[in-house]
Structure formats: structure tokens, C-alpha cells
C-alpha positions in Angstrom: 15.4 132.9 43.5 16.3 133.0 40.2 19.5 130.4 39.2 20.8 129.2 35.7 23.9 127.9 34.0 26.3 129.5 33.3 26.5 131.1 29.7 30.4 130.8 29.5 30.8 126.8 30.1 28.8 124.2 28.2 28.2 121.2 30.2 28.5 117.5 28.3 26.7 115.2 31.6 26.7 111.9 31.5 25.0 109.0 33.3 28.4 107.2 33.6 31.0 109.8 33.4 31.9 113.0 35.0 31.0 116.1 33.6 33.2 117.8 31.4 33.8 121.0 30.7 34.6 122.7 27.4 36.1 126.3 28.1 40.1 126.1 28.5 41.8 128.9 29.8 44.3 129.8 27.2 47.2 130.8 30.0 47.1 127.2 31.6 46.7 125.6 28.5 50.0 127.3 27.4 51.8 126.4 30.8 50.3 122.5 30.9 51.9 122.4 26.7 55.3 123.7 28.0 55.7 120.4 30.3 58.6 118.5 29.3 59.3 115.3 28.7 62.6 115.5 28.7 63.1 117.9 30.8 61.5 115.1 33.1 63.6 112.5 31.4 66.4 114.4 32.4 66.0 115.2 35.8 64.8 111.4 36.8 68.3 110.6 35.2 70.4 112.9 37.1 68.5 111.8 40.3 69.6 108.3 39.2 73.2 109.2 38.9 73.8 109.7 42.1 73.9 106.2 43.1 71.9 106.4 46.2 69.3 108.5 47.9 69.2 106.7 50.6 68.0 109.4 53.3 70.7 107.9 56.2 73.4 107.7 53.5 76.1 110.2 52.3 75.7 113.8 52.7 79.7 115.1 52.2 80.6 113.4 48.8 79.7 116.2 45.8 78.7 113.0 43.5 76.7 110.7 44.9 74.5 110.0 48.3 71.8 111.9 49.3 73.7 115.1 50.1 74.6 115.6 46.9 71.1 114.4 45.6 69.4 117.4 47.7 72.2 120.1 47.1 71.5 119.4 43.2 67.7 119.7 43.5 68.0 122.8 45.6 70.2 124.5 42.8 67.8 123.9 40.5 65.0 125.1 42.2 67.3 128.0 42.5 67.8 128.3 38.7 64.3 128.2 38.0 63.6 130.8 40.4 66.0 133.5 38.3 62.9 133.5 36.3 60.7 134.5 38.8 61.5 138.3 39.0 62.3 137.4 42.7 58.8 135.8 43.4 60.3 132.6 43.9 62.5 131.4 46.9 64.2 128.6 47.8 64.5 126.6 51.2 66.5 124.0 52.9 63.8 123.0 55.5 66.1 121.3 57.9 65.6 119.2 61.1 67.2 116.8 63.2 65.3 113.4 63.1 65.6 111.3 66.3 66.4 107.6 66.6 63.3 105.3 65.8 62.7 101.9 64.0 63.9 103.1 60.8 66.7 105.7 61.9 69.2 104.0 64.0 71.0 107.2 65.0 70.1 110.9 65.2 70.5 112.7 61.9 70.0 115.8 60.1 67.6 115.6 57.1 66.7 118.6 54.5 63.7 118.9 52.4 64.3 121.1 49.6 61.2 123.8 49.5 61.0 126.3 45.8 57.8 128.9 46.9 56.5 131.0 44.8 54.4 134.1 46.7 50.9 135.2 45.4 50.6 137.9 44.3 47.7 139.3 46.2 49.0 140.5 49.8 45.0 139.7 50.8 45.3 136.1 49.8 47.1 133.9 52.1 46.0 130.5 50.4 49.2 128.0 49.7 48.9 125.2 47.7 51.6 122.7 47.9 53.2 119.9 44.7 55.5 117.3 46.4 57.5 113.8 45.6 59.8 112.4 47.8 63.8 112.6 47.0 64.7 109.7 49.3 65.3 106.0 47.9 65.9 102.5 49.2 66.6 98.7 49.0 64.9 96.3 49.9 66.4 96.2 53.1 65.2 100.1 53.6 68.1 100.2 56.6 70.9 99.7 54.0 72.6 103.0 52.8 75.1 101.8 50.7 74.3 100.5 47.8 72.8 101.5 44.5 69.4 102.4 44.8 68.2 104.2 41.8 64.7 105.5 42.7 63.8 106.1 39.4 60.1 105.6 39.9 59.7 105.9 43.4 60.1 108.7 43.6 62.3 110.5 41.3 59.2 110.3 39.3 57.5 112.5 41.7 60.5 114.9 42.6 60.8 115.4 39.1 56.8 116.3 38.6 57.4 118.7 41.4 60.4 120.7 39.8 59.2 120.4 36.2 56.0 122.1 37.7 58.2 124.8 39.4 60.6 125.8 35.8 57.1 126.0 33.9 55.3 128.4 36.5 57.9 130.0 38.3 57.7 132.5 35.5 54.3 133.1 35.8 52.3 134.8 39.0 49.2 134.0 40.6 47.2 135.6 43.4 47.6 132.5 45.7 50.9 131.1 47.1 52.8 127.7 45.2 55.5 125.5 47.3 57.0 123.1 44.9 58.7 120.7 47.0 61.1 117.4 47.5 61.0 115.7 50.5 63.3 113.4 52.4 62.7 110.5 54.9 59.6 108.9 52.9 61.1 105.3 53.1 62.0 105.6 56.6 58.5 106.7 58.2 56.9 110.0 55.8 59.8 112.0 58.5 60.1 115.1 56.1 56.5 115.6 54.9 55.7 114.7 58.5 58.2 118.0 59.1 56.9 120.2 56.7 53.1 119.6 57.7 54.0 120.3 61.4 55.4 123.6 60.7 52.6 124.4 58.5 50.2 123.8 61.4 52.5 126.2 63.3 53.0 128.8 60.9 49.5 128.9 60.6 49.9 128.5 57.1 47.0 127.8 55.3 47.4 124.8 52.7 44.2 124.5 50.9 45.1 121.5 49.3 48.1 119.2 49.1 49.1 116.8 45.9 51.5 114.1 46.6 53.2 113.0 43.8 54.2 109.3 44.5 55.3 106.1 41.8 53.8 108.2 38.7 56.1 106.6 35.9 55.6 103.5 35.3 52.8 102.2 32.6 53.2 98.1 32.7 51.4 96.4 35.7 53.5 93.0 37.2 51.0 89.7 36.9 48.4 91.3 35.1 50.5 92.6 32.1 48.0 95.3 31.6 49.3 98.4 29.8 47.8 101.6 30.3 49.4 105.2 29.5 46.1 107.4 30.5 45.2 106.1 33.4 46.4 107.9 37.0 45.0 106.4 40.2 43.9 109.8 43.0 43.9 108.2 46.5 41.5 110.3 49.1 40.4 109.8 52.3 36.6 109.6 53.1 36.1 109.9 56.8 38.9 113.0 57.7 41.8 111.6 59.7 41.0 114.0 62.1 37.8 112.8 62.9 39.2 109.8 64.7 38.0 110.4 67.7 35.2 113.5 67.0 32.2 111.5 68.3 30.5 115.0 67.0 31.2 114.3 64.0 31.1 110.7 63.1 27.3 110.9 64.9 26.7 113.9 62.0 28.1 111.4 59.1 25.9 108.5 60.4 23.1 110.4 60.8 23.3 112.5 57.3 25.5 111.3 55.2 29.0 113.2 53.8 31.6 110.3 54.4 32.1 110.6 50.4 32.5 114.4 50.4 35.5 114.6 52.9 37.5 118.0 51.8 40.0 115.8 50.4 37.0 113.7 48.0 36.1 117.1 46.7 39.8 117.9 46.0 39.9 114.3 44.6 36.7 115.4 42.4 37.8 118.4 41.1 41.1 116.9 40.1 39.3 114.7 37.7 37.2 117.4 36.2 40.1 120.3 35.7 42.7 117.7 34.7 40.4 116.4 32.1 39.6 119.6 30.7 43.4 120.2 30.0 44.7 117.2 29.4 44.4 114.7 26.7 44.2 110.8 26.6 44.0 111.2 30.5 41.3 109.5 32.5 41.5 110.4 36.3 40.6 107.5 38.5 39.7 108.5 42.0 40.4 105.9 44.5 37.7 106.2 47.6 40.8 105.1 49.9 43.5 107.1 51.7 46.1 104.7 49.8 46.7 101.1 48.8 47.2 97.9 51.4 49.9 98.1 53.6 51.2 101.3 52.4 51.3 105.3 52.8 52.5 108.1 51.4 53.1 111.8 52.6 49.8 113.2 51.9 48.7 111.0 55.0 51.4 113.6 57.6 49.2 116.6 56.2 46.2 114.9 56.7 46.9 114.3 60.3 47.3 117.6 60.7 44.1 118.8 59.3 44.8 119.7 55.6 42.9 118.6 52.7 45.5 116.2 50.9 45.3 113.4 47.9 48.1 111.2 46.4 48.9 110.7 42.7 49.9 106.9 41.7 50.3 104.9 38.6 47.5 102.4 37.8 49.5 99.2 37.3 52.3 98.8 39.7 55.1 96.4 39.0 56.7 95.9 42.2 59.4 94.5 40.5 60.6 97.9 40.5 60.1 99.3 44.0 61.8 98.3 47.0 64.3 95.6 45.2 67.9 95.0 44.8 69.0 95.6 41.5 69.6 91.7 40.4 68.4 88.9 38.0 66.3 86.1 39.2 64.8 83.3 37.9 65.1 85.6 34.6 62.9 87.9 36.1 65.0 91.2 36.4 64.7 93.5 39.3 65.6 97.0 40.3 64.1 100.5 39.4 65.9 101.8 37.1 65.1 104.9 35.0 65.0 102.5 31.3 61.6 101.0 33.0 60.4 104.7 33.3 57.5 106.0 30.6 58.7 109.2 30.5 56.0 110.3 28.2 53.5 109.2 30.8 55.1 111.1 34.0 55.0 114.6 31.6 50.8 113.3 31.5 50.9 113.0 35.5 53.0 116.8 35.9 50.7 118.2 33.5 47.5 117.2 35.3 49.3 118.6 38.9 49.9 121.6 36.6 46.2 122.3 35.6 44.8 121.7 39.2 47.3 124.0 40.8 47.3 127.1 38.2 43.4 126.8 38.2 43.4 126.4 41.8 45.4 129.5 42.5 43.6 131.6 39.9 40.7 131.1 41.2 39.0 133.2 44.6 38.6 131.9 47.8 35.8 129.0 48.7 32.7 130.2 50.0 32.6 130.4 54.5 30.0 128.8 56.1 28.1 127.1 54.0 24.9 125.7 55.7 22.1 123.8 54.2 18.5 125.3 56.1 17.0 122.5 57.6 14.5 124.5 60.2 11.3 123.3 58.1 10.2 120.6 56.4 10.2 120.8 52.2 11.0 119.2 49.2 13.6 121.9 48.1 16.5 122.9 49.1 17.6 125.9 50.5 21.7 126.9 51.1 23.2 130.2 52.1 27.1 130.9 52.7 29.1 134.1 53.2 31.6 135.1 50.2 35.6 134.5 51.2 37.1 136.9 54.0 40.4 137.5 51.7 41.7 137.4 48.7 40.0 138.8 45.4 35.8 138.7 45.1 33.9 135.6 43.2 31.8 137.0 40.4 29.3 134.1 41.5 28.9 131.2 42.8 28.3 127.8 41.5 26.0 124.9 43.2 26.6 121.6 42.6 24.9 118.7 42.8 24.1 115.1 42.4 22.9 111.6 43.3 23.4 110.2 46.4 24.8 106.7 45.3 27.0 109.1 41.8 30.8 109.6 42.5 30.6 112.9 40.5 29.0 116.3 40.6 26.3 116.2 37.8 24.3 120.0 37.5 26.1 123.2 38.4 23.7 126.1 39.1 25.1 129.5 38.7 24.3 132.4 41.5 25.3 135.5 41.8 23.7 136.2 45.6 25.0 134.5 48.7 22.4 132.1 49.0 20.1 129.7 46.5 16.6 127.9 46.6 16.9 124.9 44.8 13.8 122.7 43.7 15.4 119.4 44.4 15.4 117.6 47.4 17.7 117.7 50.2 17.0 114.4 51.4 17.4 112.7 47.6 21.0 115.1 46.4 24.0 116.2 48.0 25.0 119.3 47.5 28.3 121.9 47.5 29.5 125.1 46.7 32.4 126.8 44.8 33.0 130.3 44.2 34.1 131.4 40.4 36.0 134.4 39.2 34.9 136.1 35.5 37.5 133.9 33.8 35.8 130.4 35.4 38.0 129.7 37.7 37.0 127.3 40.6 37.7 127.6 44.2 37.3 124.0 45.6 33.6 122.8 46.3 32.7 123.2 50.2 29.8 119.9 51.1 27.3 122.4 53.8 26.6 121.9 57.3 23.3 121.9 58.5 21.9 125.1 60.3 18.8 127.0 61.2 
């Protein structure tokens, strides 16, 4: 079998970094320029104004309170959508959250859902962009005072819709749901909504960003600075494996704990956002998030979906979860002039990249299996190409060292299968499918067959 590299990407690899390739697409390049800083200034602002976000707080003022917060993001979305040529829709995705620990009455809550339809009826892929709308205190059960949210998470909210006015003008063959959620601070209640009906719906998300504390560029206690840096949480063992004595013997037993769906997701984050980006490094954090807390990637993870949360590298935690006040001289509260607004345009533009190339690109390959009926030194895969959806021109092979976090050689195919003269037993090993224009479905890690 005959395999090479592919004559329209050059490949830079080296032994401590991730590969990086050269070729831009000139369409996303032009989308991931037109993000905003101040449009993102702007909307992190007007998210401020209203006082509180608090997701059991006001819904019938027009000015403040989250009911105002989530009518104002939905007319937006709306606005943006005008551009759309009526590709774009926009969603109040309402339910009625029972009493629990942190809702001491029943109450209706609204995520605010902007989805812009692929283009190809054959495709049914969705890829979804959220931050979470909702703020709080520190007592998170007080709904009444101010609670600004500027960072967490109007820095995500506004990632999502600044994606959303940039693309809605533009079409891809896979489906786009930008999306603000609600009931983050009280228990992940509206991601945990929108993941459920997914799973319903059948939809099928192919990969999920959360968009979570992306502004701020000053960590507390250390005093480090950094402005390039953006921290990818992703789970090794799936969520769903809890349990899947099948599957946890097949991890023990071969490996592929570090090349969950969401590690690839993680990994090809790093290696598209870096293409686009400049004066970004990705750093992807082998953990589903930090101590003690969680985010709303974790509700479509429990469902099944490949998911990943976006983070700042240096928290101050003066910020999050505080009263505004002054203390000891220290000053508290999370207000937008502690925002880098400059580095939350850095965080939307990598979500941009990842999503437009994601989109663009065909299909991953089905069944990938790695042969394993005789014993050899090479290695031998085979896959089918995707059921729907537009057909790869080819195929590439990935691989690297067991103990590298990164994919290090690509092998370009054109068949449905490849013999490889390395080792199964000393690589791991993936597949992604790739249209003319390069783009790349997500890498799929094989199963062993016969």
C-alpha cells in the first residue's frame, strides 16, 4: 500500500511541540480577522448593566435581572440572524426547573439558542459554541444584588454571540448552535437541559466547546501575566464509561485512556487554533476540569457527546464568586474594568477556527478497526468512508508515541484502508477524513478487529 504526505500541507514536527501546519484557508482566516474586540467589549458591558443575572432573580423588569439579560441576548441573536438569508433561527429553549439545593422554588428558566442550518440536507452533524448567561454572589442563593458576571461568564456568552454575528453570514454544510445558557451557578440546569433534548432529538453533536472564565489575563498569588495562553479541559476515561466493565477491561488491557473522543477534540483544538491564530498557545489540560469545580461541557458529556471546556490560564478568584467590596485593600468583585478584552477576542477567535474548519470539513471515518488477527511489526487499519454528508477526498493517518501528547506523522490515503510499517504495539494511531481544501473531520482512535 502505497501512502505519502500530503503535497498541499507542509508539516514543521517537533520533538516538544505539536505539529503545525502551514496552509490557512483564506475564508476562515477572513472570518477569525473579523472578531471583535469591541464588539466583545461591548456586549460583556451591556451584560454588566443589567445589574444581576442571577438565574432565580427578576424576569419582569425591562432593565435589569435576568429576564431582561436573556430577552436582550435573544434580540441580538435575532439581529445577527437578518444576515443569514434565513439560515439562522433563534430559540428560547424553555423549561421548568424543579426545587433542589440550589433552587428553592420551582421556576421557569430559558436558554437562548441562535442555529445556523448546514447547508447540506445529507449532513446532519451539529456542532455547538456555549457560555453561560447566569451570574452570582458569593452566596449563589442571593438574587438581589449586583452581580456583574463580567468574566464568569459574560466572557463566554459574549464568545458565543460574537461567533454567531461573524458566521451567521456565512454557510457551511454542517449545522452551528451558538448558545447562552442559564442555571450554570445553580447546578449546569440549562446545559443539563439542552444536552438532554439533544439525546432525544437524536441530534448529533459532534463536538461541544464550552466557553467558561475566558477574560481574565492576571493570575491571584502568583502574579503571572499571560495573554496567549488558554487552558482546554478534556476528559480521558469517557464519562460514560462509568460503569462499562467492557470497556474499562479494553483501556487496561490496550491502552486509549488519553484518546477519549473528547482528547482528540482537545488535540485538534490545539493544532487548527494555532494554525489561525497568532500569539496563541493552546494548553490541553488531561482533566475534565479544575478541583472542586465544573462546567457545562460535563451535562453533554454525561450524555455521550464529545465535549471540552475553554478557561483562562491564571485565575484570580478575586473576581469570581465575590461580593463587590474592599477588604484589607484587596478589592473584590468581577467587574468588566478587570476584563482583557483583547484576550477574550484571542479565545472567540480560536472557537471560530475549530468550528468553521470543523463544519467544512466531511464526515469522520465509521469503523475504524486496527487488524490484530496476526502477529507483525506493522500496522494494518481499515475503516468505511462517512454514511452522510459530502465525500473525503482522502484520508489522513495519524500517529505518534505512546508516552507524546500530540499527533506527530500524518499519512495521506486515498483507499479505505492503510499498511503502515510501524508498530502497533510501539504508536497509537487515528484517522480523519479530509476534503480537497484540507479540511479535517475529527481523528477517530481504532478498535481492534479481525
Amino acid at each position: 500500500m502505497k501512502y505519502f504526505l500530503s503535497a498541499t500541507f507542509v508539516f514543521l514536527i517537533l520533538q516538544v511541540s505539536a505539529q503545525t501546519t502551514i496552509k490557512q484557508d483564506a475564508a476562515i482566516k477572513q472570518m477569525v480577522d473579523e472578531v471583535s474586540s469591541k464588539n466583545i467589549e461591548a456586549t460583556i458591558r451591556k451584560l454588566v448593566s443589567f445589574k444581576s443575572r442571577h438565574t432565580l432573580g427578576d424576569t419582569t423588569s425591562k432593565t435589569t435581572g435576568v429576564g431582561a439579560a436573556r430577552n436582550w441576548i435573544k434580540a441580538e441573536y435575532e439581529r445577527y440572524a437578518s444576515d443569514s438569508h434565513g439560515r439562522m433561527t433563534v430559540q428560547f429553549d424553555t423549561f421548568t426547573q424543579p426545587k433542589s439545593e440550589r433552587v428553592n422554588t420551582p421556576v421557569k428558566l430559558k436558554n437562548v439558542l441562535a442555529i445556523l442550518k448546514g447547508t447540506d440536507p445529507k449532513d446532519n452533524r451539529v456542532y455547538i459554541v456555549s457560555g453561560h448567561y447566569d451570574s452570582r454572589m458569593s452566596d449563589v442563593m442571593d438574587p438581589n444584588g449586583d452581580e456583574p458576571g463580567a468574566n464568569d461568564d459574560a466572557s463566554g456568552t459574549a464568545v458565543s454571540m460574537e461567533l454567531a454575528r461573524v458566521m451567521a453570514k456565512r454557510s457551511f454544510p454542517a449545522t452551528i448552535i451558538f448558545m447562552a445558557v442559564v442555571g450554570e451557578e445553580q447546578g449546569l440546569y440549562g446545559s443539563t437541559h439542552v444536552a438532554k433534548r439533544a439525546k432525544a432529538e437524536n441530534w448529533n453533536v459532534d463536538a461541544m466547546l464550552n466557553n467558561d472564565i475566558v477574560g481574565n489575563t492576571h493570575g491571584m498569588e502568583t502574579d503571572l501575566k499571560d495573554n496567549r495562553s488558554v487552558r482546554v479541559f478534556s476528559e480521558g476515561v469517557p464519562t460514560i464509561a462509568a460503569g462499562n466493565e467492557k470497556q474499562i477491561a479494553g483501556l487496561i488491557s490496550l491502552g486509549g485512556e488519553n484518546d477519549s473522543p473528547s482528547r482528540e477534540l482537545a488535540r485538534y483544538i490545539k493544532e487548527t487554533a494555532e494554525r489561525y491564530v497568532d500569539q496563541l498557545d493552546v494548553k490541553l489540560i488531561y482533566r475534565r476540569d479544575r478541583y472542586l469545580r465544573g462546567g457545562d461541557h460535563i451535562s453533554f458529556l454525561q450524555q455521550g457527546y464529545t465535549a471540552v471546556r475553554f478557561t483562562e490560564m491564571n485565575e484570580d478568584f478575586t473576581r469570581q464568586h465575590q461580593n463587590i467590596r474592599t477588604e484589607n485593600g484587596v478589592n473584590y468583585g468581577d467587574l468588566p474594568d478587570y476584563v482583557d478584552f483583547n484576550y477574550v477576542q484571542k479565545v472567540a477567535r480560536m472557537n471560530l477556527s475549530v468550528l468553521a474548519n470543523l463544519a467544512s470539513a466531511p464526515a469522520e471515518p465509521q469503523n475504524v478497526g486496527v487488524l490484530t488477527s496476526g502477529l507483525t511489526n506493522r500496522t494494518q487499519l481499515k475503516w468505511d468512508a462517512p454514511a452522510n454528508g459530502k465525500k473525503p477526498t482522502g484520508y489522513y493517518v495519524l500517529m505518534r508515541e505512546t508516552t507524546s501528547p500530540y499527533w506527530e506523522k500524518k499519512f495521506y490515503v486515498t483507499d479505505t484502508h492503510a499498511d503502515i510499517a510501524y508498530s502497533k504495539d510501539n504508536y497509537f494511531f487515528a484517522v480523519q477524513s479530509v476534503d480537497a481544501d484540507g479540511h479535517e473531520s475529527l481523528p477517530v482512535y481504532p478498535k481492534p478487529v479481525r
